[in-house]
C-alpha atoms as one frame of an Amber mdcrd trajectory, in Angstrom:
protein
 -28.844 -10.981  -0.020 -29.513 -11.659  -3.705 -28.389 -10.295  -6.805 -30.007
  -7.920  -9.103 -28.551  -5.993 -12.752 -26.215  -3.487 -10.646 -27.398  -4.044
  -7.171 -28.772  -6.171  -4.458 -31.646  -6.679  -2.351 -32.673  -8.508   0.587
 -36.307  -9.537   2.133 -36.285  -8.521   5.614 -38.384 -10.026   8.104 -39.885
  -7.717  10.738 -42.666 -10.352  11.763 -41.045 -10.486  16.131 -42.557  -6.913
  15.827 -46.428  -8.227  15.328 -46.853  -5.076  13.870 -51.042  -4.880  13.500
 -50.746  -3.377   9.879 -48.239  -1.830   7.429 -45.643   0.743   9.434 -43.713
   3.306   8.480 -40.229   1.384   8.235 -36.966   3.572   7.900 -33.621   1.461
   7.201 -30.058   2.120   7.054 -27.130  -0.255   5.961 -24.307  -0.774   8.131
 -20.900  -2.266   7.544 -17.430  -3.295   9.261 -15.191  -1.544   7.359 -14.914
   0.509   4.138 -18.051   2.472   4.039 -19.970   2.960   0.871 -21.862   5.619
  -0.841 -24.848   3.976  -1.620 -28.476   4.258  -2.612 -31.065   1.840  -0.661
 -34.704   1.566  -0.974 -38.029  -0.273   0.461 -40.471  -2.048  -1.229 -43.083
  -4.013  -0.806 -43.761  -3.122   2.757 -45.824  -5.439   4.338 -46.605  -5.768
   8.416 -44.046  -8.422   8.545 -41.409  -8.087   6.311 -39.738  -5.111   3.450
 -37.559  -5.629   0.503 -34.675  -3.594   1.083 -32.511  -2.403  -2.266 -28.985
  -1.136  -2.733 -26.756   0.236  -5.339 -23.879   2.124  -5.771 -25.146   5.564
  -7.599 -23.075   4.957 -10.759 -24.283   1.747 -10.984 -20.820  -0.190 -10.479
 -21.504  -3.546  -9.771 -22.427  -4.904  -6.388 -22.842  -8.243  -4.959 -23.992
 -10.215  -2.022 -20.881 -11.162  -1.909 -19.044  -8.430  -1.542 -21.732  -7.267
   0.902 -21.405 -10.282   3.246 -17.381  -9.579   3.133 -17.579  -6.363   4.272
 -20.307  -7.293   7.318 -23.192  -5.881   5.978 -26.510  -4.988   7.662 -29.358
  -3.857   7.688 -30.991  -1.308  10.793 -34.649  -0.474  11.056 -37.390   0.470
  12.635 -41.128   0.362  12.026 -43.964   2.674  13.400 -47.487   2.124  12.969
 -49.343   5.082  12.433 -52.876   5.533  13.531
């Protein structure tokens, strides 16, 4: 995970999928412990890989770090649509 002003992101690589073109991704983020109330986007969807974004919503600060600590993950899934 890296570190932006207030949040993080991460580049996540869906490529083992050999998705044919761009899917529909949806993502969640997971944890061990101490779950957080969080905002998380994706961007730049490609067909092998999505930035994934997260944040608390008053913008506390957030880092890989303290991501990594608490076992953080990320869960998707992609669909192509036709």
């Amino acid at each position: 995970m890296s570190l932006i002003t207030r949040g993080i992101y991460v580049e996540v690589d869906t490529s083992d999928a050999n998705f044919k073109s761009v899917p529909a991704y949806v993502m969640s983020l997971a944890g061990d412990s101490h779950n957080w109330e969080l905002i998380v986007s994706i961007y730049n969807k490609k067909k092998d890989s999505f930035r994934a974004y997260a944040r608390f919503p008053d913008w506390a600060t957030i880092t890989p770090q303290m991501a990594n600590e608490r076992g953080r993950h990320i869960n998707w899934i992609g669909v192509e649509v036709k």
